[in-house]
C-alpha positions, 0 to 999 in steps of 0.5 A, spaced: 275 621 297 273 629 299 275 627 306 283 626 305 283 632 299 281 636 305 286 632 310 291 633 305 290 641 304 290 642 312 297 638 313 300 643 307 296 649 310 300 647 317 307 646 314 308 652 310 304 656 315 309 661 319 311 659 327 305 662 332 310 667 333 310 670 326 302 670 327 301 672 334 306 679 330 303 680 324 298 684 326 303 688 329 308 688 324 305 695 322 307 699 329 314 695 328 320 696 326 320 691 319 316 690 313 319 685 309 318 687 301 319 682 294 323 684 289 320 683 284 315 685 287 310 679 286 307 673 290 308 669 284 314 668 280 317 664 275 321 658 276 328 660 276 327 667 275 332 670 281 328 674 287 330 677 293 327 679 300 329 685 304 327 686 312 325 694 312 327 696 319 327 703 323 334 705 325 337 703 331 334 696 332 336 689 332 338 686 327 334 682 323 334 675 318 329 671 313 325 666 315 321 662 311 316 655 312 315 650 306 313 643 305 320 641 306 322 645 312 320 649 318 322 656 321 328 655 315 334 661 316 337 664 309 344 661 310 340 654 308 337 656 301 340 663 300 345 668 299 345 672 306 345 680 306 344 685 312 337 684 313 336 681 307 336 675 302 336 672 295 335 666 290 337 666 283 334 660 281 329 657 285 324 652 283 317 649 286 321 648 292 322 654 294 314 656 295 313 657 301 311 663 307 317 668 308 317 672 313 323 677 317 324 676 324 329 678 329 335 676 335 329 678 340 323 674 336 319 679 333 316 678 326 314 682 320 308 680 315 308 674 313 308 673 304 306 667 301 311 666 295 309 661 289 314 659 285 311 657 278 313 652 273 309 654 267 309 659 261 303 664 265 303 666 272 298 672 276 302 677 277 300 680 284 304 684 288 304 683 297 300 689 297 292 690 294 293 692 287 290 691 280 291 685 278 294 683 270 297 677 267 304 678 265 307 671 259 315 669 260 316 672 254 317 678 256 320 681 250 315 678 246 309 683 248 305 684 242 297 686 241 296 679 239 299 675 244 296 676 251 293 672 256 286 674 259 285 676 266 279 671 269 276 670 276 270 666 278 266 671 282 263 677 281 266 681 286 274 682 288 274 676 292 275 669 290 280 665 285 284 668 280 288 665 275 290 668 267 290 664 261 291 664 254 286 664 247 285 657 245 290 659 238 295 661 241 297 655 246 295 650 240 300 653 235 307 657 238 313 657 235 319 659 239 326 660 236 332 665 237 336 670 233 339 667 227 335 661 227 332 658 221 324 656 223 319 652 218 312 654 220 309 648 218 302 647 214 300 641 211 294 639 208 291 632 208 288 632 201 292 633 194 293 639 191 293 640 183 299 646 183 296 648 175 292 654 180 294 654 186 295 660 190 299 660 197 299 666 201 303 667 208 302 674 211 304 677 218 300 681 222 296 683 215 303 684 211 305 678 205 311 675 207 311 670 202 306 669 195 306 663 191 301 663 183 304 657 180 311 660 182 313 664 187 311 671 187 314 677 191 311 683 188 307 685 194 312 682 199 314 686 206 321 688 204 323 685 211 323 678 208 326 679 202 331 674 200 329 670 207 323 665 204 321 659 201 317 654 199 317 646 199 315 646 191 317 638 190 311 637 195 306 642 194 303 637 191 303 632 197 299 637 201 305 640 203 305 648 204 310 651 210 314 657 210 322 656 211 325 663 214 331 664 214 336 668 219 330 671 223 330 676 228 326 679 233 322 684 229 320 677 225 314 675 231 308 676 230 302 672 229 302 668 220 296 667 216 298 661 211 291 662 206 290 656 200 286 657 195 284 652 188 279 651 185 276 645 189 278 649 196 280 655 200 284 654 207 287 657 212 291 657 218 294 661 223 301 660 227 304 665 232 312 665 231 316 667 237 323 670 236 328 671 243 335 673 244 340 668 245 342 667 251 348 669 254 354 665 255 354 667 262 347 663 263 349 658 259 355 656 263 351 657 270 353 661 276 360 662 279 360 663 287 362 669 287 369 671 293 366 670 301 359 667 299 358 660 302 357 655 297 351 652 297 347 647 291 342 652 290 346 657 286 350 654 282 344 650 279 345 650 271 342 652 265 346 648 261 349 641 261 356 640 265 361 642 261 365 635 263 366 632 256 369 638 254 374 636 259 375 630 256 375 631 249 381 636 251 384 630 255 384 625 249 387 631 245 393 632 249 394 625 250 395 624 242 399 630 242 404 627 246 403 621 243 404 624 236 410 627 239 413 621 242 412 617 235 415 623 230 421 623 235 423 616 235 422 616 228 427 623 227 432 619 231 432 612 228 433 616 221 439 620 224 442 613 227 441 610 220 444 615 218 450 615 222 452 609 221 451 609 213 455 615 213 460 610 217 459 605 213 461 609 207 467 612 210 470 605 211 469 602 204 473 609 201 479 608 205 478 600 204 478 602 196 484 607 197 488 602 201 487 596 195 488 602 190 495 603 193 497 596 194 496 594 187 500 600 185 506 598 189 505 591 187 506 593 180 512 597 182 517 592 185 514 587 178 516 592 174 524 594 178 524 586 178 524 585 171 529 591 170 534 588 175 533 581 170 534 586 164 541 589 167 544 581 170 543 579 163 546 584 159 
């Protein structure tokens, strides 16, 4: 088993090392005329996290291009995984992919140094940069730097040599609560036992400050003003064990490390939850990445941050088919009432002059009736 580990590792070191041509330079890139730089200038990144790369070179030389050797590929140009810029290269979202070995390299075959580039799928990476430097952790949510949530910076040998890695304390990963501005968060505590809420006592601080207090009801004398009128607690399930905080409208400021305390007179408890709170993310990442005028399309850059929009375009479909529907359906209706009523008009115009021309007959019918009775009257006289 040993055997093949190794095997597997030797086969992987191949793979990813550069072409013999890099190597065979590297040790001359100094007196070159290119040092290949990272920005950000990191060996390991995050997974999505843009980078770009950049072959520094003296006036007057060669043009230069961005190489690199995965585990999927060889001696790779930036035009297959990258946007190409004079002398340089860059990835808006890489992924695990992407780690490999990078390196410039010119028309005439001269190579740079070499950087070995680590895209990471995880919350905490080294930040170490291509140059020696001191090494210190750096956590995803960088805008959520706080005294108390940090990652410590181990190694396994005593001098500078050897493995390093960063890791978080054991609270921090077990209990972390991530949501944006806005949002409504429940820091969930529950107990396993049954509380007798005649004299109980919760208490809910942050970083030492009452967030939430309850004595038999709720209690906001000594509560931070920054949480005024934004907690609660579950009241009908105290009871039952239940003692979590709901907060309501949370902003940046609300981050930070809460304490929940319980207290009767059978037993106290305590509990802390590390709440993070971040920005929302820009329409912009949530709609992805448009391929700017004259860049070559590539599948690598317009990865999404969110799911395809296609059932929006299909829902705006089935709203214009209705519509016409709806249109087509009220104009056979308007017309049908305008031809009936057209014909009744018709039909009443008929009936009048039918009327009227009965009337008048009848009329002159009672006319010669009554000449013929005077000529009568007239004879026998």
């Amino acid at each position: 088993m040993m055997f093949l580990k190794l095997l597997a590792v030797a086969v992987y070191a191949l793979r990813v090392a550069p072409p013999s041509s890099a190597e065979s330079s590297a040790e001359s890139s100094a007196e070159s005329s290119a040092t290949l730089r990272v920005t950000p200038d990191r060996l390991q990144l995050f997974q999505f996290e843009g980078f770009s790369i950049k072959c520094e070179v003296a006036a007057n030389t060669s043009s230069w291009t961005v190489k690199r050797n995965t585990s999927f590929s060889r001696s790779e140009p930036c035009e297959s995984w990258g946007i190409l810029g004079k002398s340089s290269c860059s990835t808006q979202y890489p992924d695990k992919s992407d780690t490999g070995a990078y390196w410039c390299e010119s028309e005439d075959g001269e190579c740079s140094n070499v950087v070995n580039i680590t895209v990471a799928d995880r919350d905490v990476i080294l930040e170490s940069p291509a140059l020696p430097v001191t090494l210190h952790c750096s956590n995803k949510e960088e805008q959520l730097h706080t005294p108390e949530y940090s990652a410590s910076f181990l190694k396994d040998t005593a001098a500078d040599e050897g493995f390093n890695r960063c890791k978080r304390s054991a609270a921090e990963r077990g209990c972390l609560i991530r949501a944006a501005v806005g949002d409504t968060v429940v820091l969930p505590v529950h107990l396993q036992t049954l509380l007798d809420i005649s004299n109980l006592m919760v208490s809910w601080k942050r970083n030492g400050e009452y967030v939430h207090t309850y004595r038999s009801k709720d209690y906001f004398l000594n509560q931070d003003k920054n949480f005024t009128g934004r907690t609660s607690m579950f009241k009908d399930e105290m009871a039952a064990g239940n003692v979590s905080l709901q907060l309501n409208n949370v902003t940046e400021q609300d981050s930070g490390n809460y304490t929940c305390t319980v207290k009767n007179d059978e037993l106290q408890k305590e509990r802390s939850i590390y709440l993070c709170v971040a920005r929302r993310e820009s329409k912009s990442l949530r709609e992805g990445v448009t391929e700017r005028p004259g860049e070559k399309e590539n599948p690598k850059q317009t990865r999404m941050t969110s799911p395809p929009t296609e059932p929006d375009q299909k829902t705006g479909l089935i709203y214009v088919v209705v519509g016409v529907v709806v249109g087509v359906v009220v104009g056979v209706v308007v017309g049908v009432v305008f031809v009936v009523g057209v014909a009744v008009g018709i039909f009443i115009r008929w009936k009048c002059k039918k009327t009227r021309k009965t009337t008048e007959t009848t009329q002159e019918q009672e006319e010669r009736i009554e000449m013929v009775n005077r000529m009568s009257n007239r004879a026998t006289e």
